[in-house]
N, C-alpha and C positions, 0 to 999 in steps of 0.2 A: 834327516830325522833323528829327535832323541832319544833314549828311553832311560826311564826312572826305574831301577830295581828296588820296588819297595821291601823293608823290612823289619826292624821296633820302627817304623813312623809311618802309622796308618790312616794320618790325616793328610788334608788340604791345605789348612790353616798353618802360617806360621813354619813352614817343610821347606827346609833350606834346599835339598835337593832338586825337590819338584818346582820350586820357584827360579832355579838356576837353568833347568832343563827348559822349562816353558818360556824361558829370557833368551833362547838361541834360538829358538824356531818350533814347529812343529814336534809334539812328541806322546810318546805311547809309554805305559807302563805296564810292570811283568811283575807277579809275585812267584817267588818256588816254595812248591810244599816238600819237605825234607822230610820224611817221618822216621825213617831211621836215623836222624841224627839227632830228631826232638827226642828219640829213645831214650839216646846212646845220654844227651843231656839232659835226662831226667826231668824233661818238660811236662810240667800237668796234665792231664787232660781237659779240665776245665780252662788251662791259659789256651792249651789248643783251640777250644773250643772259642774262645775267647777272640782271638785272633780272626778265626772263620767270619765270625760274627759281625770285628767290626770294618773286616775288608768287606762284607758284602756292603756297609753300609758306605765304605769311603766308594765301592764301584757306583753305587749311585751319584757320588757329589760327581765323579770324576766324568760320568757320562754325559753331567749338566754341562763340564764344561769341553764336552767330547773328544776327551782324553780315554782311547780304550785299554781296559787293562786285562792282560792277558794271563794266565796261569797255565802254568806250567812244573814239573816234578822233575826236582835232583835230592832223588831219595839220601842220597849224602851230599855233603859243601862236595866233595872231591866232584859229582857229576856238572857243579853249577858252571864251570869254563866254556864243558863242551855245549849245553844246554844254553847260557847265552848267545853263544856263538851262533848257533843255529838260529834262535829269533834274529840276530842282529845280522845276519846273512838274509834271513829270507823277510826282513824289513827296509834292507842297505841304509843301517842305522850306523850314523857318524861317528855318535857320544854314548857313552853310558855314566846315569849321574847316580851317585849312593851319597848315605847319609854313613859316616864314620860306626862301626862298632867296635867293641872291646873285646879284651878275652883272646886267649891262644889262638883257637881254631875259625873264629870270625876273621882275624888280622891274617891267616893263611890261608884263606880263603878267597879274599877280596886281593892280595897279592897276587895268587893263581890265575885268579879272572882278570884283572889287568896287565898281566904276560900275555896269556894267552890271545885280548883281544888288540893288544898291540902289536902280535905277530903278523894282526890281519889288517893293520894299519888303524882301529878303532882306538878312540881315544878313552880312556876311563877317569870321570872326575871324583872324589870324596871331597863332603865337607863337614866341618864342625856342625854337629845339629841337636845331640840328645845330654850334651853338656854345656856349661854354661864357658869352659877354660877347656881348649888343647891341651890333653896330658901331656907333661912335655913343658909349658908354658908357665907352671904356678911348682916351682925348686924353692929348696934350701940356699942359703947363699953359697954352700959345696958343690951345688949344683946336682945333689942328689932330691928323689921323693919325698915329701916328708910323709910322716911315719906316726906325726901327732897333732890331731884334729884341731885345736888352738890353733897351733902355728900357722897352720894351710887356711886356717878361716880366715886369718889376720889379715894374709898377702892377698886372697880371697875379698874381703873387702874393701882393701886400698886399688884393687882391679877394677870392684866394682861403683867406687866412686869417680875412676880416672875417666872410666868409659861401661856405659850400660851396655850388655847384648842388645840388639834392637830387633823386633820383630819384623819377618822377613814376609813379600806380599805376596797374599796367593793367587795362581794365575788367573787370570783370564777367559775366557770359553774362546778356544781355537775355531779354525775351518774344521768340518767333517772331514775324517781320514778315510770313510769309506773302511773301516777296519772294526770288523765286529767284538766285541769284549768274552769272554770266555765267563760263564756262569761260577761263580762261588762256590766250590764245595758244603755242604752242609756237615760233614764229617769227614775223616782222615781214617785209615786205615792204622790200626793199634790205639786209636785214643777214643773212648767212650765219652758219649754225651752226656754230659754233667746232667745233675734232676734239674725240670722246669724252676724248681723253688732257685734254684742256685742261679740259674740263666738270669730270672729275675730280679736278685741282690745285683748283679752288671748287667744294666742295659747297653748295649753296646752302639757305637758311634759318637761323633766331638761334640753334638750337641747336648750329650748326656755329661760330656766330658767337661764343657764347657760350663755348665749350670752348676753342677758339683762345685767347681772350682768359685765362680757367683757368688752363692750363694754363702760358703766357705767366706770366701774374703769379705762379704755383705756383712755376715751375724756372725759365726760361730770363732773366728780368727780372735776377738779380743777376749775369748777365753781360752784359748788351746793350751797356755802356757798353764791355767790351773786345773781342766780339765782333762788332757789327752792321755793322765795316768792312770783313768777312771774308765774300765773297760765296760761299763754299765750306762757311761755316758755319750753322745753325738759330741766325743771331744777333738775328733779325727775330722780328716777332709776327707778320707775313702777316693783318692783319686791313686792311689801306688799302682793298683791295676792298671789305668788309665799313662801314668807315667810309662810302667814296664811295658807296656806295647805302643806307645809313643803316638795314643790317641790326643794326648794333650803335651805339650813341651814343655823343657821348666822354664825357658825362659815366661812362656807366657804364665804361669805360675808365680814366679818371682815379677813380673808387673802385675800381676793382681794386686799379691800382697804389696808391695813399695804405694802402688796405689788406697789401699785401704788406710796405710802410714806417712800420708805423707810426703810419700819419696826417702822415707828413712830407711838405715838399713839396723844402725848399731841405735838407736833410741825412739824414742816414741813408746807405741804401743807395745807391753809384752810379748803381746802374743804373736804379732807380726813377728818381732824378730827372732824368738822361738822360731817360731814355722821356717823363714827363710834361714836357718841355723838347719833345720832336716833338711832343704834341699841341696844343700853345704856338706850334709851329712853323706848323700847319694855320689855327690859328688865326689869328696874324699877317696869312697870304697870305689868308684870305678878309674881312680887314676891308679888309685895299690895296685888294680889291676893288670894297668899298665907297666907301672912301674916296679913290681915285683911278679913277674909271671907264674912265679912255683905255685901262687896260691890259685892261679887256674888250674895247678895240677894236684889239685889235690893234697896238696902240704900246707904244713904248718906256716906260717910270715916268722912267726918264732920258730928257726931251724932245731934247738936246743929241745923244744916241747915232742918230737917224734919221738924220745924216746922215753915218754910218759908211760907209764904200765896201765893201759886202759883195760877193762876188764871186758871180757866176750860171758854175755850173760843175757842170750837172747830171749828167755821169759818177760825179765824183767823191761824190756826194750820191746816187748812187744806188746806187754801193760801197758807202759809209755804211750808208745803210737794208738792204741786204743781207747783213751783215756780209763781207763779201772788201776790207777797206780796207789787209789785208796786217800787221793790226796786233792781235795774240792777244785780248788784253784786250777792244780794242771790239769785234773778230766775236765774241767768244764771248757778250758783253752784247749784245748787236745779233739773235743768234739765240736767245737764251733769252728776250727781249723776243717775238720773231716765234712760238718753240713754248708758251708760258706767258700771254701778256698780263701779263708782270709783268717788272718791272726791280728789280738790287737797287739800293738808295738808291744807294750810293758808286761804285756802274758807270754810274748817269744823269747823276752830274755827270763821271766822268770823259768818256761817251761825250759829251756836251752839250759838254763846252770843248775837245773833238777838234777837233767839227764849224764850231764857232763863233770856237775861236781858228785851230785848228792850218790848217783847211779856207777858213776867213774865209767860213763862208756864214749867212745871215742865221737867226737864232736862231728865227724862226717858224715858217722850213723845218722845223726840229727840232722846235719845239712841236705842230706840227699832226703830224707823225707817228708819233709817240708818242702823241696821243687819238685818233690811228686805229685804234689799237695795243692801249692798255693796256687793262684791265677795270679798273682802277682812278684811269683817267683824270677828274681831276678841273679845272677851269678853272682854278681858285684856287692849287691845287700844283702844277699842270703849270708853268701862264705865271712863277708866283714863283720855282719851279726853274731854267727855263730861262733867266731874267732876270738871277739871280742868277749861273748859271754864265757869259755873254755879258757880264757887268759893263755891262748895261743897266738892272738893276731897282734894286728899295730894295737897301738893306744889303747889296748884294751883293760877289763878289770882285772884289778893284781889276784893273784892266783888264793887271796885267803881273803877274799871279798865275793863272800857265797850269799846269796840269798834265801832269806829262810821262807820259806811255801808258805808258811803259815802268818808269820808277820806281814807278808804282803798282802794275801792275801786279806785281814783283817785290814790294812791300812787304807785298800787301794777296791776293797767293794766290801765295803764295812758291813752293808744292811745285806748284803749277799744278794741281790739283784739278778747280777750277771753269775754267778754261781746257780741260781735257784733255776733261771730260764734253761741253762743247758742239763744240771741234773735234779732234774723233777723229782726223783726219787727223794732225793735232800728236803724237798719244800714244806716238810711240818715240821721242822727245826725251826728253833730260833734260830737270833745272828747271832750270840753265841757261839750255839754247840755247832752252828753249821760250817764253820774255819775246819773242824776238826771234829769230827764225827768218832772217830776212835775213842775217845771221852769217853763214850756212852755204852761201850762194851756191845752186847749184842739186844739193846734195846728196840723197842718197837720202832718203827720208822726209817730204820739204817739197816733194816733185814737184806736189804738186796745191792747193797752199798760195800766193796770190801774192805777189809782192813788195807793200812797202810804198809808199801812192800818194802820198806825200808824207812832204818829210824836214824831220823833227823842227825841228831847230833853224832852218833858213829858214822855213820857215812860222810859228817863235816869231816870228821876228825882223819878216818881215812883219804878224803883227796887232800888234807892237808898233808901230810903225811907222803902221798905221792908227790906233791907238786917239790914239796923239800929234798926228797932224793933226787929230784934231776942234777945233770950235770950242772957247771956254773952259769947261770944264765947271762948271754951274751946281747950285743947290738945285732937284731937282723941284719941293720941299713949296711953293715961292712961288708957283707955275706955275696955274692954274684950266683943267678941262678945258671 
């Protein structure tokens, strides 16, 4: 007997594992609910939720093809050795097949559980499945990570001309194992059930997962390259959720798109190649993670940037998380974060280099509340996001390339659309005055609106001014964590 430990891939389709496991023989699957380590790593409750959601829906595919999936609780990774064991003891399961993850404490984990089930003579398999490249596989010609997004694309595409991923088949419907499936949780103990309105922005299950992605590469793909900077517009695929719990794979993602283009990767349409340049982008940040581990612990990729003078100025950061920092743009991203669990790309880095340049407060402030946050919260794009915006991480923007709130804001939702929906208070302004509401002193309409908590250009001038005192800024890539 086999069993598949599902984990980010809670589909059928396309699931390197479960297709490896149902190619030996007979097999069963086990999810573990962790909730103190979903804590500890500052996992949503809405991703929680999220998760629940669409493992009940994969227990139904997997029951069509009467594969039972059982659940089971290792409140921490440290419990998951002994807790395998136990099912693969009282199953006399041969194999246990996992899909690769990243990150410190996932890679210590999955080592734990294959000592341990080799001590019992159990074999444990891993394979490539939620990347498109083995970290490890796409170096410098040093033979080190690289460190800047071009370079990795380049090598990146001569890979993926040599030889495409290929979508991998899903199994079968087995004999009945006589082995009953364990019910879905509907909730987790520490994580609250997101509002119905929220449940229904993600439907959950591959079917939902699947159409999204359709319909995406159907119509909206040949405009995303002039569309996705426009948070007012369907410029987006809205599949990141979908990705970070591994309801839909990027490979099948990246043959959508190749298919909408022809098979092209570097020509054709825009907007394909945009699109498949983000999931190049995901990619990148989860091999940094590999290959520079400090920044799963919480540091800087730039060793040089810890000793930044960030400012501890918890009013003002708690404006921020609230959206009231008096400033359109970020409350209205700051509240569509808080009713959605989702942010558009180009409002996380505006709202990120608010907090990081305009505020001076430390970038992990930001990072941690945003995975408290998102349903799409993932470790690898959250930390490369917010590093990048802080001009902390790899490749990221040089340290006096600030974003002005206000400029983008007027550039990037001109007519105030997407400003207007999340603060109604705002909506008898013009597009004007509506950028910037201060203007108007304490006129009628902006009664209940506050002033802005910090002004623009001193607060440019001061993280300029920090970022120039640090020491000499150095190469990470020399650095050994």
């Amino acid at each position: 007997m086999q069993l598949i430990w599902l984990r980010s891939d809670l589909r059928s389709h396309d699931n390197t594992a479960l297709s490896a496991a149902a190619a030996v023989g007979p097999c069963v699957a086990v999810y573990l609910l962790s909730p103190e380590q979903w804590l500890e790593h500052d996992d949503a409750p809405c991703k929680v939720d999220f998760w629940l959601r669409n493992l009940d829906q994969l227990s139904q595919v997997l029951s069509q093809l009467n594969i039972p999936l059982l659940i089971r609780e290792a409140a921490r990774w440290d419990d998951a050795p002994k807790v395998l064991l136990d099912v693969c003891r009282q199953l006399r399961i041969e194999a246990v097949h996992v899909n690769e993850e990243y990150g410190i404490h996932e890679t210590r984990r999955d080592a734990a559980v294959a000592k341990t089930l080799a001590g019992q003579g159990i074999e444990f398999h891993s394979y490539l499945d939620q990347l498109l490249f083995k970290p490890g596989s796409i170096l410098t010609r040093t033979g080190t990570y690289f460190q800047v997004f071009s370079q990795f694309r380049k090598v990146c595409y001569e890979r993926l001309h040599h030889a495409l991923p290929r979508l991998v088949s899903t199994p079968m419907a087995q004999a009945p194992l006589g082995i009953l499936s364990d019910p879905v949780p509907t909730r987790v103990e520490g994580f609250e059930t997101p509002a119905a309105s929220l449940q229904a922005l993600w439907p959950a299950g591959e079917t939902e997962a699947r159409q999204r992605l359709d319909t995406f590469a159907d119509i909206q793909i040949d405009y995303y390259q002039s569309e996705r900077d426009f948070p007012a517009k369907p410029g987006t695929s809205q599949l990141s959720a979908y990705l970070a719990a591994g309801v839909i794979s990027p490979r099948q993602c990246l043959h959508a798109a190749l298919q909408s283009n022809q098979g092209e990767f570097e020509s054709g349409k825009v907007g394909a190649v945009t699109w498949i340049n983000e999931l190049l982008w995901r990619e990148f940040y989860k091999h940094i993670l590999v290959g520079y581990p400090r920044v799963s612990r919480h540091r800087a990729f730039r060793p040089e940037t810890e000793a930044l003078a960030w400012r501890h100025a918890p009013e003002e950061l708690a404006a921020w998380q609230e959206g009231r920092t008096g400033l359109p743009i970020i409350d209205a991203a700051m509240r569509q974060l808080l009713e959605t669990g989702w942010m558009h790309n180009r409002l996380r880095m505006i709202v990120a280099m608010f907090l990081t340049k305009n505020l001076l407060i430390d970038w992990r402030e930001g990072e941690r509340f945003f995975m408290r946050h998102l349903i799409d919260g993932d470790l690898a794009a959250n930390n490369g996001g917010w590093q990048w915006s802080s001009s902390t991480g790899t490749d990221s923007a040089p340290y006096f390339r600030i974003f002005n709130p206000l400029s983008q804001s007027e550039k990037f939702d001109a007519e105030g659309v997407f400003i207007k929906h999340w603060l109604p208070e705002l909506s008898g302004l013009n597009k004007k005055e509506l950028h910037n509401p201060a203007h108007l002193g304490g006129l009628f309409g902006v009664a209940n609106y506050p002033s802005p908590i910090v002004d623009l250009s001193a607060s440019r001038a001061r993280a300029l001014a920090a970022f120039k005192n640090l020491p000499t800024r150095q190469n990470a890539g020399g650095l050994h964590d």
